[in-house]
N, C-alpha and C positions, 0 to 999 in steps of 0.2 A: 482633546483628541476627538475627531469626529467618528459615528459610525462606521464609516466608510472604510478609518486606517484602522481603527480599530480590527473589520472584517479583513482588511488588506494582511494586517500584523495575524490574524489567526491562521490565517492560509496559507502568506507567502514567507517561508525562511527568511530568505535573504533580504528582505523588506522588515522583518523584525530584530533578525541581527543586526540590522544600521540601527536601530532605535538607538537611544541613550538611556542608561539605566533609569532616569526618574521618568521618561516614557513607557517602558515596560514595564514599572510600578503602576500606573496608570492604568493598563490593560486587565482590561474583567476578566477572568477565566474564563475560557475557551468552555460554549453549553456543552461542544461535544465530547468535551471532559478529554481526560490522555489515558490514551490505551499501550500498555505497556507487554509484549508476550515474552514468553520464556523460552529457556532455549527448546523445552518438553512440550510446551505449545508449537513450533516451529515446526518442529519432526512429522509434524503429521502432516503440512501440509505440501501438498504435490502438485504443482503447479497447474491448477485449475480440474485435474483429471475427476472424474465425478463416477469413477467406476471402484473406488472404498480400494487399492491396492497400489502402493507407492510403489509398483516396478510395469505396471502395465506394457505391453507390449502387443496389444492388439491393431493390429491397422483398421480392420471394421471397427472398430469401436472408435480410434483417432483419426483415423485420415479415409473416412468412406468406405474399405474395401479396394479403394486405389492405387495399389505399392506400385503398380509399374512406373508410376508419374511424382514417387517422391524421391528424392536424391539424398541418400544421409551423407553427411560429410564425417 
């Protein structure tokens, strides 16, 4: 297997799910190792906000100071 699939197979799923099992035997361990969270890892994160509180509701702080120009659906 060249570098190349090998890199292909660390990346792309569905390019390593076609593999054949004594191909994926073949495949080095990924250097970036497998990062596994829990569900107590998960909880805390809040979809990029950088202001430390999971219910944020500041438009200065998210959207400018600009509410007239955001439409919530």
């Amino acid at each position: 297997m060249s570098n190349i699939d090998i890199i292909r197979a660390w990346k792309d799923e569905d390019y390593r799910d076609s593999l054949t099992d004594e191909e994926k035997a073949q495949l080095p361990e990924n250097p970036a190792g497998l990062i596994e969270l829990t569900d107590e890892d998960m909880s805390s994160v809040s979809g990029g906000c950088s202001c430390g509180t999971s219910r944020c509701s500041s438009w200065v702080h998210h959207f400018g100071g600009v509410a007239e120009d955001i439409t919530l659906a």
